[in-house]
NUVEXGU-450323 format. One record per residue: residue in three letters; y, x, z of N, C-alpha, C in turn. Coordinates in steps of 0.001 Angstrom, whole numbers, plus 500000, padded with zeros to 6 digits. Example, Ala and Ser with C-alpha at 12.3 -4.5 7.8 and 13.67 -1.06 7.14 Angstrom:
ALA494310513190507800495500512300507800496700513200507800/SER497750512850507080498940513670507140500030512900507870/
***
This chain:
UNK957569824154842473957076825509842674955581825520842400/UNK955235826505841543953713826295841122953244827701842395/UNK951864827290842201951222828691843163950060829095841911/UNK949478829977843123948231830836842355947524831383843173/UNK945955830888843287945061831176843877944364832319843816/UNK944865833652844639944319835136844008944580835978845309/UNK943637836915844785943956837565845575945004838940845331/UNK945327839646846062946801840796845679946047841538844740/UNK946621842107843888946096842894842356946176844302843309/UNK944757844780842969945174845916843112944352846966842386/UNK944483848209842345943682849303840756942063849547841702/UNK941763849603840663940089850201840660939724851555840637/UNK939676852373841067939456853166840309938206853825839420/UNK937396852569839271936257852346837922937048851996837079/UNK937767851129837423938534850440835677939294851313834799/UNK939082851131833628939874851728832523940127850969831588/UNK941410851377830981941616850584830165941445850257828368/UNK941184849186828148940967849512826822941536850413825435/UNK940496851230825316941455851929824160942376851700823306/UNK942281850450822561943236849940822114944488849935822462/UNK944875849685823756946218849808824168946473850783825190/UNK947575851101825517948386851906825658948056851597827547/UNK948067852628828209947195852836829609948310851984829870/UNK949609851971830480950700850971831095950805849857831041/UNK949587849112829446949973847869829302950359846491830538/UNK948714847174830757948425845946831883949345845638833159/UNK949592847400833948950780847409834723951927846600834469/UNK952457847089832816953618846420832681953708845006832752/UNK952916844185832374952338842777832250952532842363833795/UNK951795843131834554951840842593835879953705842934836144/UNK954231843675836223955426843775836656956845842943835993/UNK956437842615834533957380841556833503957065840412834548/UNK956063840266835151955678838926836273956092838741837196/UNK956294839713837931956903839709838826955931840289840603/UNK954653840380839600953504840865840562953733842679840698/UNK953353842666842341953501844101842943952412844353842676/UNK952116845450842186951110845901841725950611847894842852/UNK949935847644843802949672848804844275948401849531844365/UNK948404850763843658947366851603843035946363851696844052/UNK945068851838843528943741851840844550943674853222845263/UNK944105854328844859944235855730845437945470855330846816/UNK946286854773846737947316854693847744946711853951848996/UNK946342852735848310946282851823849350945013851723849970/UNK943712852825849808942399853035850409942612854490850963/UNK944069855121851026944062856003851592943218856057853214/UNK943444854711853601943284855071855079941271855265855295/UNK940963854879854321939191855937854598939244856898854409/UNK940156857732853595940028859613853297940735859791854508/UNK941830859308855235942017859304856579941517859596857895/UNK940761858286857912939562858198859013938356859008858295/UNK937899859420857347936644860828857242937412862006857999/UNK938710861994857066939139863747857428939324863737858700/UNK939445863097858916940102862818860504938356863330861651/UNK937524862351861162936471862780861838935650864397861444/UNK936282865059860260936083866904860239936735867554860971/UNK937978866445861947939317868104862711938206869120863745/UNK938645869919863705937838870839864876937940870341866176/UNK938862869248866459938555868868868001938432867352867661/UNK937473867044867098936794866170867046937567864907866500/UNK937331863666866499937273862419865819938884861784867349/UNK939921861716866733941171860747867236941693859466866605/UNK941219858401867466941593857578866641943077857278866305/UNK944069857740867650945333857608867673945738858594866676/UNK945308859550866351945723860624865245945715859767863883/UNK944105858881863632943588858489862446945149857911861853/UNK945117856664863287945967856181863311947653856219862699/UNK948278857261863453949289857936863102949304858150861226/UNK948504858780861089948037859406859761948779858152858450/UNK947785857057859238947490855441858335948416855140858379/UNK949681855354859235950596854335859537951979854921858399/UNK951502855794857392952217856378856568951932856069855127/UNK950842855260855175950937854508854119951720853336853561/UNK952407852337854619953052851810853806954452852298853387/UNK955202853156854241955914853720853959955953854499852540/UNK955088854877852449954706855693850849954420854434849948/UNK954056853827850109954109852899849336955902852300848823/UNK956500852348849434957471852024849701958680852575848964/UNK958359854283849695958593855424848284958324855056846609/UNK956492854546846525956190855224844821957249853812844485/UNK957137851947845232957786851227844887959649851186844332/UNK959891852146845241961951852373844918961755853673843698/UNK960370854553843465961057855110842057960364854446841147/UNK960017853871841265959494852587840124960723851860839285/UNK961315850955840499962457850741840264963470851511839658/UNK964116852517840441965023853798839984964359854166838411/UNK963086854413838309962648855445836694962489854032835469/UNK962036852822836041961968851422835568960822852164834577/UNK959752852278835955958218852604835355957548851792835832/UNK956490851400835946955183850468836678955330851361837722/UNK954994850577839042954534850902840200953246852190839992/UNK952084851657839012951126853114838935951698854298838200/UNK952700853889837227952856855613837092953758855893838008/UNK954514855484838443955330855917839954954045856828840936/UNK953578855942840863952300856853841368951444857848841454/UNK951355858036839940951041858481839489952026860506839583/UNK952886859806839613953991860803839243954495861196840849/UNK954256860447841934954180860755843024952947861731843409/UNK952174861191842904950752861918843095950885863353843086/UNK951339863571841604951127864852840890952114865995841506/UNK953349865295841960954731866312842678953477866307843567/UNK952956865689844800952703866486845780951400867343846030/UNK950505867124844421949562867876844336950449869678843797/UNK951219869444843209951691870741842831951976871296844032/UNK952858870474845103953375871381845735952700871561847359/UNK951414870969847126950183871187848195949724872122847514/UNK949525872906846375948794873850845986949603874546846076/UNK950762875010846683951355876445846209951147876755847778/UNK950529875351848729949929875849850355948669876630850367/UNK948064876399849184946204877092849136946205878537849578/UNK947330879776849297947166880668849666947334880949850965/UNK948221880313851672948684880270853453947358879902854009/UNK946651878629853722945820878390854600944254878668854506/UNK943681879680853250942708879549852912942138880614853426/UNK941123881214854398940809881952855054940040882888854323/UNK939948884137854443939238885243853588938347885581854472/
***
């Protein structure tokens, strides 16, 4: 059994990829490997967490923060089984997770946006 001295891969979101190839390459590379590959927007969720968390109107909970965080791996878990199911990279799973729930958080903007 060989090993490998590393640490868990995970996205940047400075990095981009070279023009030359095709944005999935690298994903795919990591996943022909057998490496889990989980996107930097997912898995640093829990600081947009703990900020928003410290804007609620009744102030800063950590057991709330908490609660909040503890839904990340679960989602992770999610973009990982339609990865599998669509036999996409883990980031466009993500990607494509992302975007369903940005659509359908924006059709909330009119309910909650105060005039």
């Amino acid at each position: 059994m060989s090993t490998v001295d590393a640490s868990p891969p995970s996205g940047r979101s400075t990095a981009q990829p070279e023009p030359a190839q095709p944005p999935d390459t690298g994903h795919a590379l990591l996943d022909d490997a057998g490496v889990l590959y989980a996107p930097d927007y997912v898995i640093n969720a829990g600081g947009v967490i703990q900020v928003a968390d410290e804007l609620h109107p009744d102030g800063y909970s950590h057991e709330r923060a908490q609660a909040r965080a503890a839904g990340i791996g679960p989602r992770l878990r999610e973009i990982f089984a339609l990865a599998r199911e669509q036999r996409i990279a883990a980031a466009a799973a993500a990607d494509r997770f992302a975007e369903q729930r940005m659509a359908g958080v924006g059709g909330l903007r009119r309910f909650w946006l105060q005039r």
